[in-house]
Every structure is written in C-alpha cells, then in structure tokens.
N, C-alpha and C positions, 0 to 999 in steps of 0.2 A: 695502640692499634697495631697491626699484624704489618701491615704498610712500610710507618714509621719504625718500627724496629728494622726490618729489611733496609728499607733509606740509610738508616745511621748504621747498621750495620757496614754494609756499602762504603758510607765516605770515612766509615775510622779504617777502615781495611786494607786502604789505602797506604798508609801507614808502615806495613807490615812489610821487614825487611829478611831475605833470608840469611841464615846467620852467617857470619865468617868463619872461616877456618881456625882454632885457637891457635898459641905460638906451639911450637912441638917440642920445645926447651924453656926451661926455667932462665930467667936472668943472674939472680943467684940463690944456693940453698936457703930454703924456708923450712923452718921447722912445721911438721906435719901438723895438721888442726885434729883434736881428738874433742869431739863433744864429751863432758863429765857428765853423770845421773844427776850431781848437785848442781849445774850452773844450767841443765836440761827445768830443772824443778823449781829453780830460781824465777824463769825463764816463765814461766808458764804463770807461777803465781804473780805477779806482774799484769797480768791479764786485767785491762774491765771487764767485770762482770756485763756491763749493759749496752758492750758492742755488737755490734753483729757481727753473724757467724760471715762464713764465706761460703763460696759453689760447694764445698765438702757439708756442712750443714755442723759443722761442730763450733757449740758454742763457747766462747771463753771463759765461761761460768764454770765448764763443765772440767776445759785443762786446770783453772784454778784452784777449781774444788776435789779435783784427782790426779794432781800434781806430782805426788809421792809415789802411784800406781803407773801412771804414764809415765814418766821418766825417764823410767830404766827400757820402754820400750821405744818410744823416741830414739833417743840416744842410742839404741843397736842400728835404727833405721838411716838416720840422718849421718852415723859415722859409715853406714853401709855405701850408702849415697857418696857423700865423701871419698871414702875405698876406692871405687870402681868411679868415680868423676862424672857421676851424673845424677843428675836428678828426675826422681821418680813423675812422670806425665801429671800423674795427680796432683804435682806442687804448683803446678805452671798455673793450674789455670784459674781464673778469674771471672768473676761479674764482671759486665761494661754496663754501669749503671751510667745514664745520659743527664745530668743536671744543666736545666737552664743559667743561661749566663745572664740572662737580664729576664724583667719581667714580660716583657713583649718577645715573643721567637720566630721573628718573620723567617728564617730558615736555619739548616743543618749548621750551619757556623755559631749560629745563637745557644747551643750546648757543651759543655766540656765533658769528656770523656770520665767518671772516675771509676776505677779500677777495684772491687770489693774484692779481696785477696782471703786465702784460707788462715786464721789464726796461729793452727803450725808451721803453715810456710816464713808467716811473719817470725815467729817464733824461733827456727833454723837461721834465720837472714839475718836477724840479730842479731844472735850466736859467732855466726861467720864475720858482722858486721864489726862487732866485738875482738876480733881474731887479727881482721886487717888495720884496726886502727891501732893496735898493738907492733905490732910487725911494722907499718909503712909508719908510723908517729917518727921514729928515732932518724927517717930518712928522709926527713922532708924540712926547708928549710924555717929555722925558729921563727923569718919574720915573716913566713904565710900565715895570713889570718882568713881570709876570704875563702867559704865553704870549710871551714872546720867548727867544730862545735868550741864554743865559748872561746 
C-alpha cells in the first residue's frame, strides 16, 4: 500500500548522509585500474541466470548469454567512469525492497532494508573489488584475519 511505502520510505531516509569531501592526494602511487574485455566477459559469465535483475531491468541471463558482445562495451564505459572518477547516476541506484524481520511486524523496525542493485553495477564492483584486494593484500598485516576472505 501507497501508505506504507511512504512510512518506510520516511524512516530508511533517515539514514542518508551527505557525502564527504574525498582526499585531494593520493597516499602513495597506485598503479592505474584498467578494465580488460576478458576479465569484463569473465565477469559477466559468472552471472546466475535466475537472479534478479535490478532498477535497470537487465537480466543476468542476458550479460551471461552476451558476454562476448557486452564486453568490449562495458569495459569502454566503466574504464570511462574510471578516467574522469565518477560514476554514472544510473550505477547508483537501487530497489529498497522492505523484508520482514520476524513473522509478526508490529512496526517500521520489524523490516530490514535490502538493497536490489543493477547486475552491471555488481559486475564493475567486483572488478574494482578485485583491483583493491590486489594492491591493499601486500600491505596489510599477515596476521589480520578478521574481514578478509578465507
């Protein structure tokens, strides 16, 4: 109901911080992130078939199955993005799909927010995600375990 979306609207929006200023210098040289066509296509075929799409409406069925064809146009987009250090409005944005948190929902606390994200956006974030565990791995101490994968 019309209501309830308003309501939850309302109390995640709450939430909503505006951004900070980023730093205006590097700490130290990083070598530049260059998306490939093959690790763009890697990337893609990777995909479930039987997720859902996101706000953009493109299915993962569809990067998987024209992974070869998208590729090389991703990969100008998201190096573009990259280039000039922003990302395109259309990456940002997201479902706020509302799932209950228990079976009974006496109010707005009784749901958690989950966020349906676009497939390519996912798809770029990994790439990049890819990038910084490469680069930050060698600088971070052997015996952190906690929040790193395996």
């Amino acid at each position: 109901n019309q209501q309830l979306a308003d309501d939850l609207n309302e109390f995640y929006c709450r939430f909503e911080k505006t951004p900070l200023t980023p730093p205006t210098t590097l700490l130290s040289p990083t070598p530049a992130l260059q998306i490939r066509e093959g690790d763009m296509c890697q990337v893609f075929r990777k995909n479930k078939r039987r997720k859902a799409p996101g706000p953009d409406g493109v299915a993962p069925a569809c990067l998987k199955t024209c992974a070869d064809q998208l590729a090389p146009i991703f990969s100008q987009i998201f190096n573009r993005s990259l280039e000039l250090c922003e990302v395109p409005s259309c990456f940002k944005r997201s479902a706020i799909i509302p799932v209950p948190k228990k079976h009974k929902i006496t109010g707005l606390n009784d749901y958690r927010p989950v966020a349906l994200m676009s497939v390519v956006t996912k798809s770029f974030e990994e790439l990049v995600l890819a990038y910084l565990k490469d680069i930050t791995g060698p600088l971070l101490d052997p015996l952190q375990f906690a929040y790193r994968a395996n």
